[in-house]
C-alpha positions as CSV (number, residue, x, y, z in Angstrom):
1,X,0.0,0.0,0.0
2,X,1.7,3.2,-0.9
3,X,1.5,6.1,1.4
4,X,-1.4,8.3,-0.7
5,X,-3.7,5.2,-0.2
6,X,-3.1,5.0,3.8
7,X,-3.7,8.5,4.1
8,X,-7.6,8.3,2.2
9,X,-8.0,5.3,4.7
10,X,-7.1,7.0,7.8
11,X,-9.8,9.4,7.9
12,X,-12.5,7.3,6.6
13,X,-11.9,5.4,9.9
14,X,-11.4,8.5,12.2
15,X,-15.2,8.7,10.9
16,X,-16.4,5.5,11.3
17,X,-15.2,5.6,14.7
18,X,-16.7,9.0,15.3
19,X,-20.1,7.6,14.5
20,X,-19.6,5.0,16.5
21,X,-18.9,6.8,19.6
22,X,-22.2,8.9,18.9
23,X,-24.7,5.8,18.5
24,X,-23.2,4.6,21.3
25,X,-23.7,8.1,23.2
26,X,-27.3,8.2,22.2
27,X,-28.2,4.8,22.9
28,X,-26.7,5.5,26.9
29,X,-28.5,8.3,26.7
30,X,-31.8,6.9,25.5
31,X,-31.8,3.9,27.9
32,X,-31.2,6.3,31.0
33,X,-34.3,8.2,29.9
34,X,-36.3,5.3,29.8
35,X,-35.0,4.1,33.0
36,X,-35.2,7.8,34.5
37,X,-38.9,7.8,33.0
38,X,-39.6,4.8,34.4
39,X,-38.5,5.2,38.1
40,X,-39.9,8.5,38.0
41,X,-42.8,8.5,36.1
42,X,-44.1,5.3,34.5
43,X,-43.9,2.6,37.4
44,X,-46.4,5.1,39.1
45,X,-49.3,4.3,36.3
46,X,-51.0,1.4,34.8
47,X,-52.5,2.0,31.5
48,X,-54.9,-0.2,29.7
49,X,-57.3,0.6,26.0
50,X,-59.1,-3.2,27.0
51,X,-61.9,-1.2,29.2
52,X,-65.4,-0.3,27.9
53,X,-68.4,2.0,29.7
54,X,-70.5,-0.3,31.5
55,X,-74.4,0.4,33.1
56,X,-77.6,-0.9,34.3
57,X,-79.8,-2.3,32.1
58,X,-83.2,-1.5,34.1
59,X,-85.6,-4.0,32.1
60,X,-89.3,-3.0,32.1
61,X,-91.2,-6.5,32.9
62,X,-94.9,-6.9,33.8
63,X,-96.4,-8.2,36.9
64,X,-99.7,-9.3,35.7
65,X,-100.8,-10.7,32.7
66,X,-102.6,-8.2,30.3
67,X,-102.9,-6.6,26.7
68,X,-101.3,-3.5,25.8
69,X,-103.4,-0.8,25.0
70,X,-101.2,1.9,24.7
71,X,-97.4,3.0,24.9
72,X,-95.6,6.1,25.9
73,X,-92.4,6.4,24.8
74,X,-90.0,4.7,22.1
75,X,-86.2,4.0,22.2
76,X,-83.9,7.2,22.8
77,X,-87.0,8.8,25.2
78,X,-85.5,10.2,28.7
79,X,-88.5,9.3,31.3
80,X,-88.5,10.3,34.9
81,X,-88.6,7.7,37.8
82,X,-92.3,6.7,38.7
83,X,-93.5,8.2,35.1
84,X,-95.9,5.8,32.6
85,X,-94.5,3.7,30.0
86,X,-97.5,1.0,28.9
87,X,-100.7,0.4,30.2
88,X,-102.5,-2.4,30.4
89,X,-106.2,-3.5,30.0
90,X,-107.2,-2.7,33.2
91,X,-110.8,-4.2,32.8
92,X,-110.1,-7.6,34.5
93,X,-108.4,-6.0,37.2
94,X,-110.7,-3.5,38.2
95,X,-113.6,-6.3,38.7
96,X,-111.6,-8.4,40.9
97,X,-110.8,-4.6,42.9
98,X,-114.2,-4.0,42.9
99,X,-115.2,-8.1,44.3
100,X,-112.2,-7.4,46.8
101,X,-114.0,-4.3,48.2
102,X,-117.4,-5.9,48.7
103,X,-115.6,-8.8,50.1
104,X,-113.9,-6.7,52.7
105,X,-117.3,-4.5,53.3
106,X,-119.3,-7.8,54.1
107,X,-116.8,-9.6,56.3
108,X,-116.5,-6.4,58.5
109,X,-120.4,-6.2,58.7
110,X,-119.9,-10.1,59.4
111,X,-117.5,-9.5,62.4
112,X,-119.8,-6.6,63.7
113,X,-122.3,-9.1,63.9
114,X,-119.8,-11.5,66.1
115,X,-119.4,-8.9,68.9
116,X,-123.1,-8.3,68.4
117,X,-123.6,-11.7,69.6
118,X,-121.4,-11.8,72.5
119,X,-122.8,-8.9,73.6
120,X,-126.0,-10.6,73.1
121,X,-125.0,-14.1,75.4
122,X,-123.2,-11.9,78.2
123,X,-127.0,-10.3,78.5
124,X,-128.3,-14.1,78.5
125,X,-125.6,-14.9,81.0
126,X,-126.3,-12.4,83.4
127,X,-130.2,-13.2,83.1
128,X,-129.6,-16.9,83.8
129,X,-127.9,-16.1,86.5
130,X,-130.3,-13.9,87.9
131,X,-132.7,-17.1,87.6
132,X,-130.6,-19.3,89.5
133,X,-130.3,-17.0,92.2
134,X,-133.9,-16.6,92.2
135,X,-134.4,-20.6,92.1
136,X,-131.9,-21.7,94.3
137,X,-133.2,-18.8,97.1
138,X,-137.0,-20.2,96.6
139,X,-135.6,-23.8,96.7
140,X,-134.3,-23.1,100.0
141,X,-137.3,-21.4,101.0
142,X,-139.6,-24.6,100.2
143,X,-136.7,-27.2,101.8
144,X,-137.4,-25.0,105.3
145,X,-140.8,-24.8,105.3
146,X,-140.6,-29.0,104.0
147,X,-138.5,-29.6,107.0
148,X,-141.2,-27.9,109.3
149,X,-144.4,-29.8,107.3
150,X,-145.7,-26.7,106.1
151,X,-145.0,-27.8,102.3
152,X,-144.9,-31.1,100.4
153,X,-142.6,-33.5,98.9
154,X,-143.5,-32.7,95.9
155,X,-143.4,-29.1,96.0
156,X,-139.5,-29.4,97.3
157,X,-139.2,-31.4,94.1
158,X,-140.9,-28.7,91.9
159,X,-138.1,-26.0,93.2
160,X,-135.2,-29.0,93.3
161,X,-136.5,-29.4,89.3
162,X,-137.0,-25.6,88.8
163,X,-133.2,-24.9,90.1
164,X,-131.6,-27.7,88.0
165,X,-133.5,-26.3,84.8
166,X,-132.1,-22.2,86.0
167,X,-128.7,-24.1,86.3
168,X,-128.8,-25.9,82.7
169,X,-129.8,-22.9,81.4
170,X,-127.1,-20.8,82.6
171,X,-124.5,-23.7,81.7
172,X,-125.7,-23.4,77.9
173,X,-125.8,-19.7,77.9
174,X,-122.1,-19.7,79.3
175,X,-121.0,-22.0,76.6
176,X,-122.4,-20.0,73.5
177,X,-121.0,-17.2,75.2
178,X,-117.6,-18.6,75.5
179,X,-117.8,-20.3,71.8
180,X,-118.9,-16.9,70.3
181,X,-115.8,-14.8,72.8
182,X,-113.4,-16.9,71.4
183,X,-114.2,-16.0,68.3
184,X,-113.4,-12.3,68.4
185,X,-111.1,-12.7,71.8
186,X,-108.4,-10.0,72.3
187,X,-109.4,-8.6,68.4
188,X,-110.9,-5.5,67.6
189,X,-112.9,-5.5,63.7
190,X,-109.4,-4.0,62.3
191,X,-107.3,-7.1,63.4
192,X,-109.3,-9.9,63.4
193,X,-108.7,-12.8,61.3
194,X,-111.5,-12.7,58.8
195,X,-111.2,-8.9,58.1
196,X,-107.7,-9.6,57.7
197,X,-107.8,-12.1,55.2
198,X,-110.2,-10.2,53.2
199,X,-108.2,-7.0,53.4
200,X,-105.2,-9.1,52.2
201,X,-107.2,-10.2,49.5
202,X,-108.4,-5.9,48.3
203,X,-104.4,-5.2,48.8
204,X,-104.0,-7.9,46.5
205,X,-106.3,-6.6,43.8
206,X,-105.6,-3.3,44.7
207,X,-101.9,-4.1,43.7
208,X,-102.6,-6.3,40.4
209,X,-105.0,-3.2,39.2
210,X,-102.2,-0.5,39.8
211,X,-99.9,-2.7,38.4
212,X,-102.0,-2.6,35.5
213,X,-100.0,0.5,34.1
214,X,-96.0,-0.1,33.9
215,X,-93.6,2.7,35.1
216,X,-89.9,3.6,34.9
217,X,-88.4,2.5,38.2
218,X,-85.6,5.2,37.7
219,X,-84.6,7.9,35.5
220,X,-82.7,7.5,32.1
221,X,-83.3,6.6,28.8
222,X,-85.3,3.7,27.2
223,X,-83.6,1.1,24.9
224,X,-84.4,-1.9,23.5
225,X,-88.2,-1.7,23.3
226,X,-89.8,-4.6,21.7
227,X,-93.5,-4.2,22.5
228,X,-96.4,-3.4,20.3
229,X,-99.9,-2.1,21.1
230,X,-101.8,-4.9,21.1
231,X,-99.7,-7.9,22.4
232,X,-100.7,-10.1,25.4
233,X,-98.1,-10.1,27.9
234,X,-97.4,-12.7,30.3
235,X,-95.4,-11.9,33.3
236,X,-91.8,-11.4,33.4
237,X,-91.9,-10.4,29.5
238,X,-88.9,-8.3,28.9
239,X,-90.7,-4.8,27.3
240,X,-88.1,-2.7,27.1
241,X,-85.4,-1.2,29.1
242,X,-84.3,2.1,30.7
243,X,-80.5,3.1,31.1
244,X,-79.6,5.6,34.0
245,X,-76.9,6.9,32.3
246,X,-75.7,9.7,35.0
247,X,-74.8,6.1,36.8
248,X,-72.1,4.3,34.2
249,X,-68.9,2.9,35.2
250,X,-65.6,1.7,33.5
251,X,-65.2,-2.2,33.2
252,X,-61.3,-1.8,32.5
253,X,-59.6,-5.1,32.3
254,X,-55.9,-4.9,33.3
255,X,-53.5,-7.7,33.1
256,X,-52.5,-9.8,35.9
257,X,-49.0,-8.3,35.8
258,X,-50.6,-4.7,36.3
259,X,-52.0,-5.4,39.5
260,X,-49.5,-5.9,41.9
261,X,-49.7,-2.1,42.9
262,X,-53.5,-1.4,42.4
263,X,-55.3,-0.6,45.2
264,X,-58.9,0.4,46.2
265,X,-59.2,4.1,45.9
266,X,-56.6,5.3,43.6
267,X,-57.2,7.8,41.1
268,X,-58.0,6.8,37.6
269,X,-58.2,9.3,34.1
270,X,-60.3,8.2,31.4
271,X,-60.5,9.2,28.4
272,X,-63.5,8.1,25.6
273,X,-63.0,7.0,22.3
274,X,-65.9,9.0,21.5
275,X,-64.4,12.2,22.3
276,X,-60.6,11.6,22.0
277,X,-57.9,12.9,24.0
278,X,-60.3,16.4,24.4
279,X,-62.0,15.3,27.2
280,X,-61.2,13.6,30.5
281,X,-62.8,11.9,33.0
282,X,-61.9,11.5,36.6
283,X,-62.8,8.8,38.8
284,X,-61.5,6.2,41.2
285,X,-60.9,2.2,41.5
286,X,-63.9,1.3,43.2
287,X,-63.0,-2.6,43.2
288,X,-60.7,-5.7,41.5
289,X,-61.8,-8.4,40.2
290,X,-62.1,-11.5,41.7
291,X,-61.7,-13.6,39.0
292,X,-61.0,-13.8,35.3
293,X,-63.4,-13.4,32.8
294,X,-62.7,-17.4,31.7
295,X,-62.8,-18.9,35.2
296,X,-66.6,-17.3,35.7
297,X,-67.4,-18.5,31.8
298,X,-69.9,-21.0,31.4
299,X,-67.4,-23.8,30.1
300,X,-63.8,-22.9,32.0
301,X,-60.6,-23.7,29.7
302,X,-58.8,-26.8,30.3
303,X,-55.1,-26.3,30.2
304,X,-54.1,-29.9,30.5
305,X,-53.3,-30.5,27.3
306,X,-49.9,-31.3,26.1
307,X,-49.7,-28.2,23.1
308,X,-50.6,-25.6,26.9
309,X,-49.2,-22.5,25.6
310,X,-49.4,-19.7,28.8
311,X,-51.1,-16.4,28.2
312,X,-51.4,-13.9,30.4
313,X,-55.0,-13.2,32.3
314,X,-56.8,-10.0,32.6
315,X,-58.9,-9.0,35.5
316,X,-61.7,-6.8,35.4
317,X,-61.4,-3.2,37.4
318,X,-64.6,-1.3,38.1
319,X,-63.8,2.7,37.9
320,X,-66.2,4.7,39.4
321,X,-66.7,8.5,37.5
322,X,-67.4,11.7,38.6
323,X,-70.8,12.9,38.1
324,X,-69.4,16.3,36.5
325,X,-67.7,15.4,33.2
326,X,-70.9,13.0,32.8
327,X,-73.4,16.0,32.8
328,X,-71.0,18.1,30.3
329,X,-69.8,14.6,28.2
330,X,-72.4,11.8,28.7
331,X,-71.3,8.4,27.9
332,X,-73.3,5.4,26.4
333,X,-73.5,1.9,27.7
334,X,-70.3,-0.2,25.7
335,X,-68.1,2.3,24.4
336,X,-64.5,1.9,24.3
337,X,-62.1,3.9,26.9
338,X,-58.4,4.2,27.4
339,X,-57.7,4.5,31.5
340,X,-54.8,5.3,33.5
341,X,-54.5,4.6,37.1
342,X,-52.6,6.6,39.3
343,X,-50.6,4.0,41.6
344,X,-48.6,6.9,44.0
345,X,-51.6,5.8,46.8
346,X,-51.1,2.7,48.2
347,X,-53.2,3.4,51.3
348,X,-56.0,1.1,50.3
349,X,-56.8,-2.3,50.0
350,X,-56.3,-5.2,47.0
351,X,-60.2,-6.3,48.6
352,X,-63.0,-4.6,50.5
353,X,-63.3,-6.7,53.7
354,X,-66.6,-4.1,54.5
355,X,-69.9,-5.3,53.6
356,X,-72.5,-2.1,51.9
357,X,-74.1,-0.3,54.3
358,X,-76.8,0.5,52.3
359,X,-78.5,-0.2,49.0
360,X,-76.4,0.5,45.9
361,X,-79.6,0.7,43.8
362,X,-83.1,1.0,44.8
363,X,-86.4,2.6,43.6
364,X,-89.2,3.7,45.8
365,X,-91.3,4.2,43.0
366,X,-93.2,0.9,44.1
367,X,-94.1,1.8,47.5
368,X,-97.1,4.2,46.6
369,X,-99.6,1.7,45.6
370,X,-99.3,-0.1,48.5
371,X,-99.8,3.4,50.8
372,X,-102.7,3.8,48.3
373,X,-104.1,-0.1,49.1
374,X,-104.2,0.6,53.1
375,X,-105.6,4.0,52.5
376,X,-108.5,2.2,50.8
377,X,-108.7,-1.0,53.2
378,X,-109.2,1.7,56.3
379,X,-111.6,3.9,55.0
380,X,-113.7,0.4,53.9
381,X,-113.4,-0.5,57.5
382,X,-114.4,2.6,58.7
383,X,-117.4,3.2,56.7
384,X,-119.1,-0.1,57.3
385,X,-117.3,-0.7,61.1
386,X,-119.7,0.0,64.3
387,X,-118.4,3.9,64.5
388,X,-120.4,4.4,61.4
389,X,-123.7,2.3,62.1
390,X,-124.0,4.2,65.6
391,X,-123.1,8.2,65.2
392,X,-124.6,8.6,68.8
393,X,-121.9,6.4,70.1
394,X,-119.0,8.0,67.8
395,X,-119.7,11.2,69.1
């Protein structure tokens, strides 16, 4: 090689080297930002796109079976807890209501009729007794003057026979008296048996007639309706179905290897595919799973096979939102989310050892017909009860 040819060489290597040095630079400098990020930033978050808005599904099913005659509202409606949604033909109902309350009206004039009685055999009682008195002091009478021969035999035997007969008759009236007494015994007309079987029958009625016409138990928006005007209905007949929206969730479902630092309570940011990266939501872990999705599936998998390959489980995590962003940026029932939990709290637990200590959902919409039922079972009571066949004695 003459000297002209090492000298082009040299500095084609000076460079080579020189580049060298730099990727090697960069690549230091690369992997101590992604540890630096990592120990400062990224071991501190859990990040998952496998998580979708979840809801309740409130499904509208009848009680009773009916036709329906009419119908309120259609999918994409927003109803209001306790308003109509189908009605019924209430015709059958409202005969059986109206059999109930004649029912009710003719036992309670029934068990008036009861006390009537025992008033009646206490007079009887106290009249026999009166008699027996009266026998049993002439019958002593007779047996003095017998005993003195100023009466005879058989005039003793008269009073004897006259006593016995007072005596019989007070031991019959005492028995009717106590057969009748135990019959209404420590019972006014309100709680006795008969009045309240037939008032259990009117609430009965009373219910199946109210129940006649379908409301929403909450308030949301109907989905899913599938019944027409005119179909007969038997009970439990899914109708339709009304989603509470401002009361969604995040099903996010992590990987097992993500769990290790989640706890109950963190902080969690969600963002919607709906509305991309523009909008956030906040909310918190409100539980972990349990269980994987497969070991709760009707047939589980069975690994013990000889081709087992491992893959790696998820778990489902239930985020609960905040109610604001949900007012500005409702959600709907399946969309997709990307969330990000905030791992820096570890003050609470992997599981809730608490049990609820109250309801999580509930309705009270169904407690008015039964107010309504009582209402109607006292004024029945009332009207045809003894304060109403004796205003003399009510005042």
């Amino acid at each position: 090689m003459t000297d002209s040819q090492a000298n082009a060489a040299n500095p084609n290597s000076g460079k080579r080297k020189r580049l060298l040095i730099g990727l090697g630079i960069i690549v230091v400098l690369c992997s101590a930002a992604i540890f630096a990020y990592h120990e400062l930033y990224g071991r501190f978050y859990e990040e998952t796109d496998d998580a979708y808005v979840g809801g309740n599904l409130v499904q509208i099913t009848p009680q009773i079976t009916g036709t329906v005659t009419r119908i309120a509202v259609d999918d994409g409606d927003y109803v209001e807890a306790g308003q109509p949604l189908v009605w019924l033909d209430p015709a059958d109902t409202q005969v059986a209501q109206q059999s109930a309350e004649a029912n009710l009206a003719r036992t309670v004039r029934q068990v008036r009729g009861l006390y009537s009685n025992v008033d009646s055999y206490k007079a009887q009682v106290a009249s026999r007794k009166i008699d027996v008195q009266r026998a049993k002091a002439d019958y002593q009478r007779r047996v003095t003057l017998a005993s003195k021969g100023a009466i005879s035999r058989e005039e003793l035997a008269h009073a004897q026979d006259t006593l016995n007969s007072a005596q019989s008759a007070l031991t019959s009236a005492q028995q009717q008296l106590d057969t009748n007494q135990a019959l209404v015994d420590d019972t006014v007309i309100a709680s006795h048996p008969d009045v309240k079987s037939a008032a259990a029958q009117l609430r009965q009625a009373f219910l199946n007639n109210a129940r006649s016409t379908l409301v929403a138990p909450v308030s949301g928006y109907v989905a899913r309706r599938s019944v027409q005007v005119g179909s007969r209905i038997q009970p439990g007949t899914a109708l339709m179905a009304v989603v509470p929206l401002h009361e969604v969730w995040i099903d996010a479902n992590f990987k097992e290897t993500q769990l290790r630092e989640m706890r109950i309570g963190q902080p969690v940011t969600v963002e919607a595919d709906l509305y991309g990266d523009d909008v956030t939501y906040q909310g918190h872990v409100e539980s972990l799973g349990v269980g994987t999705g497969s070991a709760f599936s009707l047939l589980p998998a069975q690994n013990a096979s000889g081709n087992w390959i491992k893959i790696v489980q998820r778990l489902p995590v239930r985020i609960r939102l905040d109610d604001e962003a949900l007012d500005k940026h409702p959600l709907r029932i399946g969309l997709s989310t990307t969330v990000t939990v905030d791992l820096h709290d570890q003050s609470g637990a992997q599981l809730t050892t608490q049990m609820p200590k109250e309801a999580r959902f509930s309705t009270a919409v169904y407690d008015a017909p039964l107010g309504e039922a009582d209402a109607l079972i006292e004024r029945i009571i009332h009207a045809n009860g003894p304060q109403n066949a004796n205003p003399a004695k009510q005042g």
